[in-house]
C-alpha positions in Angstrom: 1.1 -3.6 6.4 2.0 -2.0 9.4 5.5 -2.0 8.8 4.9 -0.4 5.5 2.8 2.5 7.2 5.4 2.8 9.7 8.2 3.8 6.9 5.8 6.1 5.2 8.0 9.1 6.3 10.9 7.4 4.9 8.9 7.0 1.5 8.1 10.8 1.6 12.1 11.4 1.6 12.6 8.7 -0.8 9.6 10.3 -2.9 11.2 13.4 -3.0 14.9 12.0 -4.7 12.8 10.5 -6.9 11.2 13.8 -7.8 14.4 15.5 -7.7 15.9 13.0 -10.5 13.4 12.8 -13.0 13.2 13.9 -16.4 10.2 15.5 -16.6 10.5 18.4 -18.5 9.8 21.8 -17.3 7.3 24.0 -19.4 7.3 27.7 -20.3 3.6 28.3 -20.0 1.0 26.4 -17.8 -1.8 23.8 -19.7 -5.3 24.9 -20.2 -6.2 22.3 -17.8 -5.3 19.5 -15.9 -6.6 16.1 -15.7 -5.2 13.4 -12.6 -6.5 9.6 -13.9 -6.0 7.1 -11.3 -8.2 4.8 -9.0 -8.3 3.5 -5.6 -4.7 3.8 -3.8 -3.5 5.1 -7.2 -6.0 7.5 -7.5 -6.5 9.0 -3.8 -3.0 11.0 -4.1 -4.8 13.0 -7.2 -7.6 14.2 -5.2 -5.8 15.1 -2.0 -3.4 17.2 -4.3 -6.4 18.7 -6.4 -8.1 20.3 -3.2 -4.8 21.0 -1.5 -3.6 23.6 -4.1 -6.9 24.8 -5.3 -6.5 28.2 -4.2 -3.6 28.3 -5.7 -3.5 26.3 -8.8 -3.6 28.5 -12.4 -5.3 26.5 -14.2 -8.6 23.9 -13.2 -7.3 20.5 -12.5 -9.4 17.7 -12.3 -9.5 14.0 -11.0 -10.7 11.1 -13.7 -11.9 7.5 -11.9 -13.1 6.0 -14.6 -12.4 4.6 -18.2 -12.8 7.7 -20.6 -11.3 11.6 -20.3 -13.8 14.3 -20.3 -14.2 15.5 -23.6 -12.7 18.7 -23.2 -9.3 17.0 -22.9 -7.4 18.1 -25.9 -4.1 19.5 -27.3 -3.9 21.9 -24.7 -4.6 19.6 -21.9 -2.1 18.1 -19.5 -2.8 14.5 -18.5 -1.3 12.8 -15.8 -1.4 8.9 -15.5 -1.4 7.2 -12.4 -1.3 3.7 -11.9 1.1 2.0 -9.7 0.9 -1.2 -11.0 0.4 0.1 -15.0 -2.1 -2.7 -15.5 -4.8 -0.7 -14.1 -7.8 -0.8 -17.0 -9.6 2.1 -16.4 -6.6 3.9 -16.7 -5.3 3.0 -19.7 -8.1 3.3 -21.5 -7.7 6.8 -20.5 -3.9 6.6 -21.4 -5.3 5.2 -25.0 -8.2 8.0 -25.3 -5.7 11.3 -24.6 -3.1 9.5 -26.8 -5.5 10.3 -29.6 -7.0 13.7 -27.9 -2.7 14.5 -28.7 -2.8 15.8 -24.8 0.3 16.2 -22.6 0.8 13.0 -20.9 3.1 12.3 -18.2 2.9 8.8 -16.1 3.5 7.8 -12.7 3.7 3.7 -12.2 5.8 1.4 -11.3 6.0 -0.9 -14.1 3.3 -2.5 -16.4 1.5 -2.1 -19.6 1.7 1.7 -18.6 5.4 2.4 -18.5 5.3 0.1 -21.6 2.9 2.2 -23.8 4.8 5.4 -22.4 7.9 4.1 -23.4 6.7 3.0 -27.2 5.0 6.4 -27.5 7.9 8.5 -25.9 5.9 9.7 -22.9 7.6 11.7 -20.2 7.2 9.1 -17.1 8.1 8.7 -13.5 8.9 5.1 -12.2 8.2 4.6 -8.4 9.5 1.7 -6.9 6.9 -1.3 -7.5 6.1 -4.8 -5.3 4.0 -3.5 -2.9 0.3 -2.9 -2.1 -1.2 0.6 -4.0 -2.4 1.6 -1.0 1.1 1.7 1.0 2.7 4.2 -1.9 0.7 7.2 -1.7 3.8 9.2 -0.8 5.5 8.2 -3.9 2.6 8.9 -5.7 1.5 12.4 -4.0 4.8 14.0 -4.0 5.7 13.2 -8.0 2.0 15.2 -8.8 3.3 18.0 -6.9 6.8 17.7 -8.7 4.8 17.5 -12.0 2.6 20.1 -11.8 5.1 22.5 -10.1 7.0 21.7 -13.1 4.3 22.7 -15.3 3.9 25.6 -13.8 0.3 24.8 -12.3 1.4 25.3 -9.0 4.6 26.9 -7.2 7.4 25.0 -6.2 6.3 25.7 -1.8 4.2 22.9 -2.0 6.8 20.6 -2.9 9.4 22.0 -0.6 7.1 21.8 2.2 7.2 17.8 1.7 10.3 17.3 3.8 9.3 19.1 6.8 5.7 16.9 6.7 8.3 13.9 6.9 10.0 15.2 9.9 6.7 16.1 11.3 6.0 12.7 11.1 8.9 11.5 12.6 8.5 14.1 15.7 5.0 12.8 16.4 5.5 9.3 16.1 4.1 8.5 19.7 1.6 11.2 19.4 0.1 10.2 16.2 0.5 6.2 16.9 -1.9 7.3 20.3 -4.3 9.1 18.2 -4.6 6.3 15.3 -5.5 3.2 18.2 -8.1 6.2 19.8 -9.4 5.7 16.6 -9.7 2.7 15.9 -11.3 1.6 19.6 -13.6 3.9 18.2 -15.0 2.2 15.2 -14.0 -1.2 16.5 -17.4 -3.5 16.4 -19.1 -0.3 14.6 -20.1 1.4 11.0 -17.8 4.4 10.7 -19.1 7.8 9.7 -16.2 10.3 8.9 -17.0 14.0 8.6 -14.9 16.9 7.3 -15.0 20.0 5.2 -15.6 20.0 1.8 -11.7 21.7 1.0 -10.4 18.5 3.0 -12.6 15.7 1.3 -9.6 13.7 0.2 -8.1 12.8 3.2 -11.6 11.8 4.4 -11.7 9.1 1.4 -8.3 8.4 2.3 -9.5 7.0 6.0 -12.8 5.2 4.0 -10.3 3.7 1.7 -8.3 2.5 4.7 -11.0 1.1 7.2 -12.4 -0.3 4.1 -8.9 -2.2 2.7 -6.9 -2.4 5.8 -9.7 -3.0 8.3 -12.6 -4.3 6.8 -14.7 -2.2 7.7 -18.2 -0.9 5.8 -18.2 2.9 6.5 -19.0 6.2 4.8 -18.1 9.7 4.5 -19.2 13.2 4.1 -18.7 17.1 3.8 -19.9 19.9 5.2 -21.6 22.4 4.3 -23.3 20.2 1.8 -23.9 17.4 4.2 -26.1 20.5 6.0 -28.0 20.4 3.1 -29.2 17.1 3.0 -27.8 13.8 5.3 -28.3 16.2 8.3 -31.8 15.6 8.2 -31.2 11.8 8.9 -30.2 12.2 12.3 -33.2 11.6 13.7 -32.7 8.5 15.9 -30.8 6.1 18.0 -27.9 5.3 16.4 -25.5 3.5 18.7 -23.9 1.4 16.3 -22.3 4.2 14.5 -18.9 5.7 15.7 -18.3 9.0 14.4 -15.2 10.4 13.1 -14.5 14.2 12.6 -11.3 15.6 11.1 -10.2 18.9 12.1 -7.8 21.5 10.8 -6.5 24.7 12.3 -7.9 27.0 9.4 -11.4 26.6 9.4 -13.6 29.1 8.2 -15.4 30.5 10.9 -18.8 29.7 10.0 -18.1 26.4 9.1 -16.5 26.2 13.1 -20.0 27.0 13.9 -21.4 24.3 11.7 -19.3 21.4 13.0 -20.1 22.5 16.4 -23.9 22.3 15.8 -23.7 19.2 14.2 -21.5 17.2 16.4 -24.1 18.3 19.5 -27.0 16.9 16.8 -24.9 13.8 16.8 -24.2 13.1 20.1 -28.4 13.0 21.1 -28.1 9.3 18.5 -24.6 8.2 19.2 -22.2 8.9 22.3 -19.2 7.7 19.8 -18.4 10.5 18.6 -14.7 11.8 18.5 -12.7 14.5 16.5 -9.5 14.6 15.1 -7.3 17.4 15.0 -4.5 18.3 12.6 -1.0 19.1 13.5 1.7 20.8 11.5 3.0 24.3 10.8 0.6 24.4 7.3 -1.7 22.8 5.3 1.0 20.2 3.3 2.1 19.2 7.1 -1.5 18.8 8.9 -2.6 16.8 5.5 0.0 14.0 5.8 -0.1 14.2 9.8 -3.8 13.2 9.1 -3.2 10.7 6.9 -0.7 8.7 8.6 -2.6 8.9 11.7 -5.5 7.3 9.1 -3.4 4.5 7.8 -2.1 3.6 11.3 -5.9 3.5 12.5 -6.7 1.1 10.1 -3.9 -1.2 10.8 -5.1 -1.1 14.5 -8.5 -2.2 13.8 -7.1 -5.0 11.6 -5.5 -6.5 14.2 -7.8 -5.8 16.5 -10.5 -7.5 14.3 -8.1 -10.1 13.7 -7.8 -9.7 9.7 -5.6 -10.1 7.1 -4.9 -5.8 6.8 -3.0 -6.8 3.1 -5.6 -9.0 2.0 -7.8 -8.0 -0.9 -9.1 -11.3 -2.4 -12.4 -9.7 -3.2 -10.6 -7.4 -5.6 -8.4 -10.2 -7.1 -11.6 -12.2 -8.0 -13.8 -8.9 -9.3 -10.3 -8.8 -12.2 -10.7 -12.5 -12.4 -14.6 -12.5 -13.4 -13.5 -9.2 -15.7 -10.8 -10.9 -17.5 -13.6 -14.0 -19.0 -15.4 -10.7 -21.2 
C-alpha cells in the first residue's frame, strides 16, 4: 500500500491524460442537477469534489451512497457513476434506476458489470486503469469528476487545471508531508481517533476515517464544526486520555469559525493532552485538499506498520459480499 500512496502524484498526472483523452462529450447548457453515486474509496472522490466547488458550482450536485437515486433525478438530471471495480451493487442499482429516470449518465470504472451496461446502453464512460485497491485510485477518480463536470459546464475548467500544480506540490513536499503523516500516526497509535474540521472540508475528514479505518485498523470518528458546537461539544466533559485528537486546518477559515476551533481545542485539551492540528499547504484550495490527503493516506500506512497489519487487507469486506451473495 505504501508504494501505491507514494505514486499518488504520479496517478494525478496520469489522471489528468486520461481526462484529457476521453470522449466525454461537452454540453451546451449545464443539467438541472447533479447526482455523484459511488461508495467507500469510489465514492469519497464525489464528496471531496461536491464541497470543493460549491461556491462555485451552477447547479446543486449531490452525492448518492446507497442503492436508489433521489426521486428528483430525471431527464434533466446528470448522473455520474462511480465504481472502480463496476461490480459495486449499490451502484448499479443506481445505474439501473436513472437508466429508466432517462438521466444523463456518464461512468467512471475500471471494468465490470458497469462498463458492461454502459457499453450495451451507449453510455459516455471513462475507463481508469483497474487491479488495484479502491482506496489507492482516488486521483483517477477525483480528477475525471472534475473533467466531467467542467465539461458539462457545472463548474469552470480552473479547477481542473489547478490538478497539475497539486501534483508538483506533492512532489515538492515529499519530506515535509511524509514528517507530518508519521506525527500523525504516533498520535493515534494505541488510541481511538477523533478528527475535527469544518463543515466546507468534511470530505477530506472521511477521507482520513476511511484510511485509519482500511489501512490502519483503526475504530475512529469524525466531525464538523459549527454543527459539532451544537451538539457533541457538550460531551466533553471528562477524562479522556485514550482519545488522540486530530484537527485539519486550512488557510481560509472564516474568522469566527478561527474563534471556534480555538475554543474548542482548549475544551479538549482539559480531557486529552493528544491533541494535534494539521495545517494545509498549497497556493489554493485544489492544492491544500490533496496536500491533506496524501498526508492522510501516508498516516494511515504508518500506523499499519506500526501496528503491525496487513494495510491492503480487507477480509471483513470480502466475507460481508460473501454472506450478501447467498440472498
Amino acid at each position: 500500500m505504501m508504494a501505491l500512496v507514494e505514486a499518488f502524484p504520479d496517478q494525478l498526472i496520469k489522471a489528468l491524460e486520461i481526462a484529457a483523452s476521453s470522449a466525454v462529450k461537452e454540453s451546451i447548457n449545464p443539467p438541472r442537477n447533479v447526482l455523484i453515486s459511488g461508495l467507500g474509496g469510489s465514492g469519497i472522490g464525489g464528496t471531496i469534489v461536491a464541497e470543493m466547488t460549491s461556491r462555485d458550482s451552477v447547479c446543486p450536485v449531490m452525492v448518492n451512497k446507497d442503492y436508489f437515486a433521489p426521486s428528483f433525478v430525471d431527464q434533466n438530471s446528470l448522473v455520474l457513476i462511480c465504481s472502480y471495480s463496476g461490480n459495486t451493487e449499490e451502484t448499479l442499482n443506481v445505474l439501473q434506476e436513472v437508466l429508466s429516470k432517462k438521466a444523463e449518465i456518464v461512468v467512471i470504472t475500471s471494468g465490470g458489470k458497469a462498463l458492461d451496461l454502459a457499453t450495451r446502453n451507449h453510455l459516455e464512460h471513462v475507463i481508469i486503469p483497474g487491479g488495484m485497491p479502491p482506496r489507492s485510485c482516488l486521483g483517477y477518480a477525483m480528477v475525471q469528476v472534475l473533467n466531467i463536470l467542467s465539461k458539462k459546464k457545472v463548474i469552470s475548467r480552473s479547477y481542473l487545471e489547478k490538478v497539475n500544480g497539486a501534483a508538483q506540490l506533492l512532489k515538492d513536499k515529499k519530506e515535509n508531508i511524509i514528517s507530518k503523516a508519521q506525527s500523525m500516526a504516533a498520535l493515534v497509535f494505541g488510541k481511538k481517533a477523533v478528527i475535527y474540521s469544518l463543515g466546507a472540508t468534511e470530505g477530506v475528514s472521511i477521507r482520513l476515517r476511511q484510511q485509519l479505518n482500511e489501512n490502519g485498523k483503526l475504530l475512529c470518528w469524525h466531525h464538523v464544526l459549527p454543527e459539532m458546537n451544537h451538539n457533541e461539544l457538550v460531551a466533553w466533559t471528562e477524562s479522556e486520555p485514550g482519545l488522540a485528537v486530530i484537527i485539519l486546518r486550512y488557510a481560509n477559515e472564516y474568522f469566527r469559525n478561527l474563534k471556534r476551533l480555538d475554543v474548542c481545542e482548549n475544551v479538549f485539551r482539559k480531557y486529552t493532552p493528544h491533541i494535534q492540528s494539521f495545517w494545509a499547504e498549497g497556493n489554493n484550495e485544489v492544492e491544500e485538499i490533496f496536500y491533506q490527503i496524501h498526508v492522510s493516506d501516508w498516516a494511515s500506512c504508518f500506523l499499519a506498520k506500526a501496528k503491525n497489519v496487513d494495510a491492503s487487507d480487507i477480509s471483513i469486506i470480502n466475507y460481508l459480499k460473501d454472506e450478501l451473495a447467498k440472498i
